[in-house]
PLY file of the C-alpha trace (Angstrom):
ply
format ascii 1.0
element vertex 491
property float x
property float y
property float z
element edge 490
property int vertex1
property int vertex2
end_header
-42.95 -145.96 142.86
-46.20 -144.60 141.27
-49.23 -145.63 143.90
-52.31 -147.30 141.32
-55.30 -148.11 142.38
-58.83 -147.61 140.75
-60.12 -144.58 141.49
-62.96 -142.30 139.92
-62.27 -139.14 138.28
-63.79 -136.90 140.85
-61.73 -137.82 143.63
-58.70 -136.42 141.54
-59.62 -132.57 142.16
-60.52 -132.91 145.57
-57.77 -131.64 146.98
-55.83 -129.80 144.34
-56.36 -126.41 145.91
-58.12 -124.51 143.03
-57.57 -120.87 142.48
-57.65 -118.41 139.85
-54.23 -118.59 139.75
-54.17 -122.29 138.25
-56.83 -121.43 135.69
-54.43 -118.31 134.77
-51.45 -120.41 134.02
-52.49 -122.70 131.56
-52.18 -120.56 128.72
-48.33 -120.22 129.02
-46.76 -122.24 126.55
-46.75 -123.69 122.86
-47.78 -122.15 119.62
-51.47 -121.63 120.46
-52.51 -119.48 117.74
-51.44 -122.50 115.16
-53.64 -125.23 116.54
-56.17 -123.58 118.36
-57.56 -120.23 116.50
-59.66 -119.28 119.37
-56.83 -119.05 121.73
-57.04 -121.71 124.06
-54.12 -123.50 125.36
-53.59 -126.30 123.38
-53.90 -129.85 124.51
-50.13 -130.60 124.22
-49.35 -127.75 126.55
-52.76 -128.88 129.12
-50.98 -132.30 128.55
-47.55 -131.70 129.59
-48.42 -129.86 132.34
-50.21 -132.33 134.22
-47.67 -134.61 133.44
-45.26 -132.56 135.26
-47.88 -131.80 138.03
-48.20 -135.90 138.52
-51.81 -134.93 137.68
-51.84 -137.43 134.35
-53.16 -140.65 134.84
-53.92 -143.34 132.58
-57.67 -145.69 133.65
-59.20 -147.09 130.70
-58.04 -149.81 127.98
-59.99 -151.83 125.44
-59.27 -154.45 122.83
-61.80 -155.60 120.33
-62.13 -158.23 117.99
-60.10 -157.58 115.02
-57.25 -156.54 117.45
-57.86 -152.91 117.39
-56.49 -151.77 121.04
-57.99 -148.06 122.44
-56.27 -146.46 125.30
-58.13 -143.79 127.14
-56.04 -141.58 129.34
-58.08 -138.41 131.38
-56.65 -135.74 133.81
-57.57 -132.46 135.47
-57.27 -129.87 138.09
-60.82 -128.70 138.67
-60.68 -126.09 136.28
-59.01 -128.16 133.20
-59.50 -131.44 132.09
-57.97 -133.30 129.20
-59.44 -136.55 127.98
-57.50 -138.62 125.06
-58.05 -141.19 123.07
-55.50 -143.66 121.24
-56.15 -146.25 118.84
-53.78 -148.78 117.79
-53.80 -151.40 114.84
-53.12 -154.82 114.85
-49.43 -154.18 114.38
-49.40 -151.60 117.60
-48.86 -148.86 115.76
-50.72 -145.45 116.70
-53.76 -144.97 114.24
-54.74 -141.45 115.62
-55.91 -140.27 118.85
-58.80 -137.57 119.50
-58.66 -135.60 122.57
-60.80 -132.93 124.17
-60.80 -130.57 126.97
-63.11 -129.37 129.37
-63.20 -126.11 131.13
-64.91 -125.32 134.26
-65.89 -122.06 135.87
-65.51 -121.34 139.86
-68.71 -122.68 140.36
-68.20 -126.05 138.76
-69.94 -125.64 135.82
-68.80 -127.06 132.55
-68.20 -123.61 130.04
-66.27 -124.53 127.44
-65.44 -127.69 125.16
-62.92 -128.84 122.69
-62.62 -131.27 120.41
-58.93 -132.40 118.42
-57.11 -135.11 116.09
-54.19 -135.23 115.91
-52.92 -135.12 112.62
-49.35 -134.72 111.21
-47.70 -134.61 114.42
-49.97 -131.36 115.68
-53.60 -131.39 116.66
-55.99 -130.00 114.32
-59.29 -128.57 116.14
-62.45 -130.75 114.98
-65.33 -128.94 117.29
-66.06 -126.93 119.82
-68.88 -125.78 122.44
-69.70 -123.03 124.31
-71.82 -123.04 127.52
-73.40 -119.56 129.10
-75.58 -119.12 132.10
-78.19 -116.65 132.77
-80.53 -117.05 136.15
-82.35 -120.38 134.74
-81.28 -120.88 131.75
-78.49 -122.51 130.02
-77.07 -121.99 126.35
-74.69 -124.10 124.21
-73.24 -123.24 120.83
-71.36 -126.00 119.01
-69.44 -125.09 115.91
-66.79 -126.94 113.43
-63.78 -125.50 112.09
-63.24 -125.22 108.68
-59.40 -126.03 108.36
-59.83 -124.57 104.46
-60.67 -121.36 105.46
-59.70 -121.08 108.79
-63.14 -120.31 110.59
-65.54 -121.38 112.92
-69.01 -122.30 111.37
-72.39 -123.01 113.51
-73.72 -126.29 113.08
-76.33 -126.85 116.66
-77.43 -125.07 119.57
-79.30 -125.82 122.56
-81.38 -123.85 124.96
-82.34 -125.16 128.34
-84.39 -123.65 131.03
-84.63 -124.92 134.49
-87.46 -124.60 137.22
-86.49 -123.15 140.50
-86.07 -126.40 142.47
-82.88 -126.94 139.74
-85.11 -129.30 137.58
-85.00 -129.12 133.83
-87.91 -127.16 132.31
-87.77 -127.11 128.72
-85.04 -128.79 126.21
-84.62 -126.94 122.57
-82.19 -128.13 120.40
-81.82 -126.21 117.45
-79.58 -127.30 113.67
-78.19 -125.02 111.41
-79.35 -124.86 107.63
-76.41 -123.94 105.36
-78.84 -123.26 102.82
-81.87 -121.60 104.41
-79.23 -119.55 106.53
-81.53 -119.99 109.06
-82.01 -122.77 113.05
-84.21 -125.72 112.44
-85.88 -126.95 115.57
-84.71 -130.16 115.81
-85.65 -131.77 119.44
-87.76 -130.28 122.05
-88.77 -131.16 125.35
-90.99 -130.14 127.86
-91.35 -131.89 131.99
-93.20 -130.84 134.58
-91.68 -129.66 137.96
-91.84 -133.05 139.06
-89.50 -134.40 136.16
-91.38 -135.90 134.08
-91.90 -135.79 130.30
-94.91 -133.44 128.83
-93.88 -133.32 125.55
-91.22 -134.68 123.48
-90.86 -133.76 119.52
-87.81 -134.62 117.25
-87.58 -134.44 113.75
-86.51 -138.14 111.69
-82.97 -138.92 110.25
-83.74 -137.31 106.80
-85.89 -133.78 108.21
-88.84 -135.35 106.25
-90.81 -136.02 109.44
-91.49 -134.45 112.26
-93.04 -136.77 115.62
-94.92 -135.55 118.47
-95.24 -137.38 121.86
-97.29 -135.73 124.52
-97.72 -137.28 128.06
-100.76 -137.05 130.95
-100.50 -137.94 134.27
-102.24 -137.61 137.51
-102.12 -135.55 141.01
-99.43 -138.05 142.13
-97.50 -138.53 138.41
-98.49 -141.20 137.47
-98.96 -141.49 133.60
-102.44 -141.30 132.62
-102.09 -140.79 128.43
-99.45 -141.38 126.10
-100.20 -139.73 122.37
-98.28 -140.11 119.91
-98.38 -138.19 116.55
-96.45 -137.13 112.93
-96.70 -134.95 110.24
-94.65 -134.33 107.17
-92.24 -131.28 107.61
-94.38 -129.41 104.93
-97.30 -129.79 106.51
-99.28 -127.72 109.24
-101.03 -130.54 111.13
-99.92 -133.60 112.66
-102.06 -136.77 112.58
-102.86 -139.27 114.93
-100.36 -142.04 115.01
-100.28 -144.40 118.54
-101.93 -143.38 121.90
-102.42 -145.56 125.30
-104.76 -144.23 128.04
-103.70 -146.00 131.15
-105.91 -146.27 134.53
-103.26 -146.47 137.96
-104.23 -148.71 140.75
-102.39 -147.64 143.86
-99.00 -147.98 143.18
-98.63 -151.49 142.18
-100.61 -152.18 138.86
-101.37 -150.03 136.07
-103.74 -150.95 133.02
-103.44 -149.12 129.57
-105.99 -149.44 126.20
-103.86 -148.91 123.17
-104.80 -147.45 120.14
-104.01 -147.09 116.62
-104.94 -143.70 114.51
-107.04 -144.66 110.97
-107.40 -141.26 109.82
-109.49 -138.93 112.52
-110.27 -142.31 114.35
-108.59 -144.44 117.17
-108.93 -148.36 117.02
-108.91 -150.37 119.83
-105.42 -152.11 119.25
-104.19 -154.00 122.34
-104.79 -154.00 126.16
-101.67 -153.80 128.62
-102.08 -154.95 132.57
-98.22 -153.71 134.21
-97.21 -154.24 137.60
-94.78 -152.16 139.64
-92.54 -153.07 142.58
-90.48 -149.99 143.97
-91.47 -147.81 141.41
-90.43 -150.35 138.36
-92.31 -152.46 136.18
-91.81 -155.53 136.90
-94.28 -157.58 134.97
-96.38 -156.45 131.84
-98.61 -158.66 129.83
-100.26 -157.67 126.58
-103.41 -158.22 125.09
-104.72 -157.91 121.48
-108.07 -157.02 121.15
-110.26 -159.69 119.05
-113.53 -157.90 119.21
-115.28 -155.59 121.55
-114.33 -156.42 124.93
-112.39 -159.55 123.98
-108.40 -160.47 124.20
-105.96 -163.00 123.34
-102.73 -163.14 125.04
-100.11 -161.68 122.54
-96.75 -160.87 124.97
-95.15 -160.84 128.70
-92.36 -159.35 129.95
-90.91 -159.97 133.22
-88.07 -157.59 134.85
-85.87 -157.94 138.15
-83.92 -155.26 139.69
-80.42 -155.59 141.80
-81.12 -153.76 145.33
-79.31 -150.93 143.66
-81.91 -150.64 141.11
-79.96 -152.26 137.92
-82.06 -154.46 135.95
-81.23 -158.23 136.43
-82.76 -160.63 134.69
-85.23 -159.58 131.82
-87.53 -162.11 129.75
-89.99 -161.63 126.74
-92.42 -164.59 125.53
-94.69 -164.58 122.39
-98.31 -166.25 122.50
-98.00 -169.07 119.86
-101.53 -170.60 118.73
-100.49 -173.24 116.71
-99.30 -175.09 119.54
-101.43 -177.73 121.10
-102.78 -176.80 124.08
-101.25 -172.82 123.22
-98.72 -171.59 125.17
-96.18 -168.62 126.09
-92.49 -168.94 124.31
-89.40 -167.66 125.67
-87.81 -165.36 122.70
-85.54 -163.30 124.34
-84.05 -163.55 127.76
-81.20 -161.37 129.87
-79.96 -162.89 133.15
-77.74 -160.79 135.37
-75.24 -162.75 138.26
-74.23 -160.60 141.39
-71.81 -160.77 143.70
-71.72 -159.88 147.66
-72.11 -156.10 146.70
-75.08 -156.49 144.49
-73.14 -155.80 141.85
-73.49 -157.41 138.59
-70.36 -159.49 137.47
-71.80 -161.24 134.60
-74.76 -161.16 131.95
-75.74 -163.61 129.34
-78.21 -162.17 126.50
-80.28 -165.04 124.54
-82.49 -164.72 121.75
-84.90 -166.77 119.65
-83.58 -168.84 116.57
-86.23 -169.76 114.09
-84.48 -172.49 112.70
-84.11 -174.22 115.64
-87.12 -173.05 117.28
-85.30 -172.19 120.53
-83.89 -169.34 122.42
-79.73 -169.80 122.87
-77.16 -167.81 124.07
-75.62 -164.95 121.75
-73.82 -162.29 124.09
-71.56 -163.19 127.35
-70.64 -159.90 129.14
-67.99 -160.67 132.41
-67.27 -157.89 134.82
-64.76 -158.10 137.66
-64.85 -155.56 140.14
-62.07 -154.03 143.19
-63.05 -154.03 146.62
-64.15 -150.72 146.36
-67.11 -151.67 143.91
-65.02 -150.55 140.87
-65.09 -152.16 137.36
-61.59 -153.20 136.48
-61.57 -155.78 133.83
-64.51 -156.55 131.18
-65.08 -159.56 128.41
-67.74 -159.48 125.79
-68.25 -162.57 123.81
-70.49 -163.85 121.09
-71.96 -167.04 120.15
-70.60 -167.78 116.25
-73.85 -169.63 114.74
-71.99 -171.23 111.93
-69.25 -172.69 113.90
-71.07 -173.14 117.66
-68.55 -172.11 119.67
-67.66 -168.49 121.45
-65.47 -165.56 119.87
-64.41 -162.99 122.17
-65.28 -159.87 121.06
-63.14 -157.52 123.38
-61.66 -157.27 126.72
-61.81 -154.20 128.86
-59.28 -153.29 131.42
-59.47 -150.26 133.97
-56.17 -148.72 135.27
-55.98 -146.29 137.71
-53.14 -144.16 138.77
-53.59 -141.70 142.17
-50.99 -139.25 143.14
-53.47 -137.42 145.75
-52.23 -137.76 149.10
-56.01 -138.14 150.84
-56.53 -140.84 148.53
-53.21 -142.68 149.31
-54.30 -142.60 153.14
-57.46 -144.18 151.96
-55.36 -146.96 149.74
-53.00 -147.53 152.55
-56.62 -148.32 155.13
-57.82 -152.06 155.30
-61.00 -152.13 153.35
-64.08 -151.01 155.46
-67.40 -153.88 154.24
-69.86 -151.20 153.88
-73.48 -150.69 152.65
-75.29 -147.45 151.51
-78.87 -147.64 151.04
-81.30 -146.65 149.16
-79.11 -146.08 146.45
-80.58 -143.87 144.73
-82.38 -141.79 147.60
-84.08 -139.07 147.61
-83.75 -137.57 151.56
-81.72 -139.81 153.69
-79.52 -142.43 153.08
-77.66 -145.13 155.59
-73.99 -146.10 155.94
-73.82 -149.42 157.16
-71.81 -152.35 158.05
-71.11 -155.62 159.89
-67.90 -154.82 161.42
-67.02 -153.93 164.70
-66.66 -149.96 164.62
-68.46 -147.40 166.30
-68.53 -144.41 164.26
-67.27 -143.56 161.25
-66.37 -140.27 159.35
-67.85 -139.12 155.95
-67.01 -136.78 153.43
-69.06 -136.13 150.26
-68.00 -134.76 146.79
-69.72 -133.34 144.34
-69.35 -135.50 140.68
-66.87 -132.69 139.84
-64.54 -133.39 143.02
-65.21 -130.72 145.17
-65.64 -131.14 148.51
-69.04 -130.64 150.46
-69.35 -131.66 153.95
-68.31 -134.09 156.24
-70.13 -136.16 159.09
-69.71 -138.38 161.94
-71.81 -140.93 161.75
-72.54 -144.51 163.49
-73.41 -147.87 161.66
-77.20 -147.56 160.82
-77.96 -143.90 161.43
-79.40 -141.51 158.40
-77.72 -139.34 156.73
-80.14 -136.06 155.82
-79.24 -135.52 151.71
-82.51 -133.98 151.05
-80.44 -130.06 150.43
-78.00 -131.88 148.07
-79.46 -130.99 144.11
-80.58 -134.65 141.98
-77.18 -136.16 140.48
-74.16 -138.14 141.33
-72.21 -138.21 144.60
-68.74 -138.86 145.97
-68.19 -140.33 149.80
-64.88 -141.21 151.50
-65.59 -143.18 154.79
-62.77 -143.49 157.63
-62.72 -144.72 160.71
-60.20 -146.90 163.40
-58.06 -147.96 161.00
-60.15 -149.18 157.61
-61.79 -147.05 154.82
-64.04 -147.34 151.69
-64.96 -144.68 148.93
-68.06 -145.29 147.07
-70.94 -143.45 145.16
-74.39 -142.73 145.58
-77.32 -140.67 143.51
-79.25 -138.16 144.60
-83.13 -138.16 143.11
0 1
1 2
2 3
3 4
4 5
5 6
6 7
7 8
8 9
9 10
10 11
11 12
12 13
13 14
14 15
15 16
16 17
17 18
18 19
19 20
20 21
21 22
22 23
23 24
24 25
25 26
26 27
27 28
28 29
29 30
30 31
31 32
32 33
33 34
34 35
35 36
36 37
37 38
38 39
39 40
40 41
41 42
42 43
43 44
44 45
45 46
46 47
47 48
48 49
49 50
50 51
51 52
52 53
53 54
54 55
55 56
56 57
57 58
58 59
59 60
60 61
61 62
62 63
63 64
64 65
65 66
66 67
67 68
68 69
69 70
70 71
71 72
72 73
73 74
74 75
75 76
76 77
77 78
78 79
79 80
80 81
81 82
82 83
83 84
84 85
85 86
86 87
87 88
88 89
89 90
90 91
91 92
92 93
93 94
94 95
95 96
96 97
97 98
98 99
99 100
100 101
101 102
102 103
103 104
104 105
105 106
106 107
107 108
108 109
109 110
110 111
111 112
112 113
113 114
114 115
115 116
116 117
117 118
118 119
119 120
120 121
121 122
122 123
123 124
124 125
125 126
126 127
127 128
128 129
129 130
130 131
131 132
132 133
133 134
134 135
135 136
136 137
137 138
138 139
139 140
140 141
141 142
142 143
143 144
144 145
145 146
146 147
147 148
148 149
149 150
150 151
151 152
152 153
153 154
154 155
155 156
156 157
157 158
158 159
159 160
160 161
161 162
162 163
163 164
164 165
165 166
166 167
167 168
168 169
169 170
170 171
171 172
172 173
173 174
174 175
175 176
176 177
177 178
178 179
179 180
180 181
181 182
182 183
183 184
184 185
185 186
186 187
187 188
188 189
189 190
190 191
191 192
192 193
193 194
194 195
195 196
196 197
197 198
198 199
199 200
200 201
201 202
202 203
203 204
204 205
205 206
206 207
207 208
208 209
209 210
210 211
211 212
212 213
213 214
214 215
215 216
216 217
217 218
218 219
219 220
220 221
221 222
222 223
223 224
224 225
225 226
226 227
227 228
228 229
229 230
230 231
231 232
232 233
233 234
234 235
235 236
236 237
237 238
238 239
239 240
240 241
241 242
242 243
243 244
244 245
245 246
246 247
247 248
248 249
249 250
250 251
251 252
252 253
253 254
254 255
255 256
256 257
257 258
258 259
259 260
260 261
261 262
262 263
263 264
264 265
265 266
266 267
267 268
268 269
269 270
270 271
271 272
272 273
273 274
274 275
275 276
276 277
277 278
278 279
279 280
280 281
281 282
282 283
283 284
284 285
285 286
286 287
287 288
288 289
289 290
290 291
291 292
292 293
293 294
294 295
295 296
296 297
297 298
298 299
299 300
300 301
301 302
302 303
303 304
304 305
305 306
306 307
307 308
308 309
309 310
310 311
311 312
312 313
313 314
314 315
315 316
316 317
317 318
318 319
319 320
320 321
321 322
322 323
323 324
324 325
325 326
326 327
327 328
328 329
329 330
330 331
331 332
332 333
333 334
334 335
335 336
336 337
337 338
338 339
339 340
340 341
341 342
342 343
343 344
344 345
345 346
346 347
347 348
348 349
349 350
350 351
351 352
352 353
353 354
354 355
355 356
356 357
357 358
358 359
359 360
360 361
361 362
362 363
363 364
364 365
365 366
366 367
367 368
368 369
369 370
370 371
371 372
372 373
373 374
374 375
375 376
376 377
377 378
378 379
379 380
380 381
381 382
382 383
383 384
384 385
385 386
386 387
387 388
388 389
389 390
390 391
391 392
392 393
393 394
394 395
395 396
396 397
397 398
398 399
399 400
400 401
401 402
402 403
403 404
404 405
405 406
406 407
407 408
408 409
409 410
410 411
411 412
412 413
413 414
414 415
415 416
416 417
417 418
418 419
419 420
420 421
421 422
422 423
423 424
424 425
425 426
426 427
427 428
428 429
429 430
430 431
431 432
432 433
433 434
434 435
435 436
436 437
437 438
438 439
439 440
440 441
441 442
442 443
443 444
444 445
445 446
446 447
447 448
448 449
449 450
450 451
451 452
452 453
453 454
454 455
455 456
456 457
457 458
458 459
459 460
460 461
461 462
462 463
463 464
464 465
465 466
466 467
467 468
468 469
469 470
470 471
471 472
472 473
473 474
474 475
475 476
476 477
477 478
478 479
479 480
480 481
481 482
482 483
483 484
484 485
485 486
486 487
487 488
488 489
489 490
């Protein structure tokens, strides 16, 4: 009997033993030249191999509120992986499915794309991309095929180039005009070698626009000017839109003088006071400006954080005058539950109704969660003004199927209580718990499944992850008899 259990994707490549030999064999099979005219295996021959590999699994399924059911089924070997998805109507009967596949070089890295619908009982390629690497820098080519005549046409490309400590450098994203025959710059970023955002420029949803937003900071990066500006696509200059010039206090508190552009000229607009906890901005109050050197309140937001660094609970008020004495309104609020993990399990988003001058509920999102940490079931409802009651909206379940024997070991271990913090972490982190153990092994995985290295550690004791690049981690802890698997990000 098939073993389920939730699981992540990584953990299914982890010990599949790659070689060049399995990356060789999956273009035996099937009439490739038909469906795919760049000569890829096709995704009913990827599919039916993992199948018969017990690599397949099924782990996602949806249902929304007009009865529309997805199904999401994903599998790979480390240098393959086929993703589907299947919709069904309200009658259960199959309305398409799209699937893509993902190649991966030796090294991990994602090199090739594709994108299918199946139509007519054979899928009919929809997109494709193409990923090349040269020292630091990165190139993608996406192009559609043109089932009419046959061919591949370019439609985007991106260029990326990294600093030397793996961070991202500069973003350029590029569109094709049929007509010009020529790449349109479309989005373009710039960060510093700390990570954060110099300058950002995108063009609007119609190419009549073009915005501009350029960012200052300090010795320690911590944002000193925000400035943004526009210009019609036609035009050579941009002009001033939007800027805030912002004064750090330590860590903690941060004030900012916002200003609006009236032709070569800033106004004084508003005045912002922020406060930080941890890095996150916890509290924010803003000011209109009434005349020189005087406010009026105007708005507050308030933010909480999980331990794990989610956002919790969220509120916005609005300043109303015409109340006697004045006084801050609650217009929009978002409060997060957790359980025992510091995980959230349920969230309840209200907004402000001017009719009945009050803020009520109008989303319910409910999580439920393995003892792993895992999301395995999910319920979104919504508040029906007309007829005050709740209509769910869709239900999310997550299925799981593992045919990996480490992870069966793991499955067939009572469940270790554990703790990793700081999650995220930047140099060490801490595996911890209240149970009576001693040590404790731990292997890490890359977000791709491979393995990386394994420790012995005891309850409390730093782990050193300062080598490991920024991104998303794997762990599989063992030890006298109980196990837990878990993630963790790297900043």
């Amino acid at each position: 009997m098939k073993l389920f259990f939730t699981v992540f994707l990584a953990f299914f490549m982890m010990a599949l033993g790659f070689s060049q030999e399995h990356l060789d064999e999956w273009s035996l099979g099937g009439d490739v030249e038909q469906i795919n005219p760049d000569g890829l295996a096709s995704p009913t021959t990827i599919e039916q191999r993992l199948v018969a590999e017990s690599k397949y699994r099924r782990y996602f399924s949806s249902t929304s509120y007009d009865s529309t059911r997805y199904f999401f089924a994903e599998a790979t070997d480390g240098f393959y992986s086929i993703r589907t998805t299947y919709k069904y109507d309200i009658d259960s009967v199959l309305v398409y499915n799209l699937t893509d596949t993902l190649e991966f070089d030796n090294q991990d890295r994602l090199i090739a794309t594709r994108y299918y619908q199946w139509s007519q009982d054979v899928f009919v390629p929809k997109k494709r991309k193409n990923i090349t690497y040269s020292g630091l820098f990165e190139n993608w080519l996406y192009e559609t095929y043109d089932a009419s005549l046959g061919t591949w046409k370019d439609f985007r490309k991106v260029s990326i180039e990294y600093y030397t400590n793996g961070k991202m450098k500069e973003y350029s994203n590029f569109l094709w005009d049929g007509d010009a025959q020529e790449w349109i710059l479309d989005t373009y970023l710039f960060k510093n070698e700390a990570g954060y955002l110099l300058e950002n420029q995108f063009l609007s949803y119609n190419n009549t626009k073009r915005y501009k937003y350029l960012y200052e900071y300090d010795a320690n990066n911590r944002l000193l000017k925000y400035t943004n500006l526009e210009k019609d696509t036609s035009s050579q200059s941009y002009d001033f839109v939007f800027k805030i010039e912002w004064t750090p206090v330590g860590d903690t508190l941060s004030t900012g003088y916002t200003y609006t552009g009236v032709g070569t000229d800033w106004v004084l607009n508003q005045k912002k006071i922020v406060h930080f906890e941890n890095q996150k901005k916890i509290n924010e109050l803003i000011l209109d400006s009434i005349g020189p050197g005087e406010y009026e309140n105007y708005q507050l937001r308030e933010t909480s954080y999980t331990a794990l660094g989610e956002t919790l609970d969220y509120r916005l008020y609005k300043w109303n005058k015409s109340l006697t004495p004045p006084a801050w309104e609650l217009r929009k609020e978002k409060i997060g539950t957790t359980n025992s993990d510091d995980l959230i399990v349920s969230k309840v988003f209200k907004v402000w109704v001017e009719d009945s001058m009050k803020v009520v509920p109008k989303y319910i999102f409910n999580y439920e969660y393995d003892l792993n940490g895992n999301k395995i079931y999910g319920q979104d409802l919504r508040w029906d003004f007309d007829s005050k009651e709740w209509n769910e909206t869709g239900r999310k379940y997550w299925y799981y199927e593992d045919y990996v024997t480490g992870l069966r070991d793991i499955h067939d271990l009572a469940p270790l209580s554990l703790k990793v913090f700081p999650n995220p972490s930047a140099d060490y982190i801490v595996f911890d718990t209240d149970q009576p153990i001693k040590t404790f092994s731990v292997q890490f995985f890359t977000a791709n499944g491979s393995a990386l290295f394994a420790r012995e550690v005891s309850p409390n004791q730093q782990v050193d992850i300062r080598a490991l690049p920024r991104g998303m981690y794997y762990y599989i802890v063992k030890g006298d008899g109980i196990g837990a698997t878990g993630k963790f990000v790297k900043e």
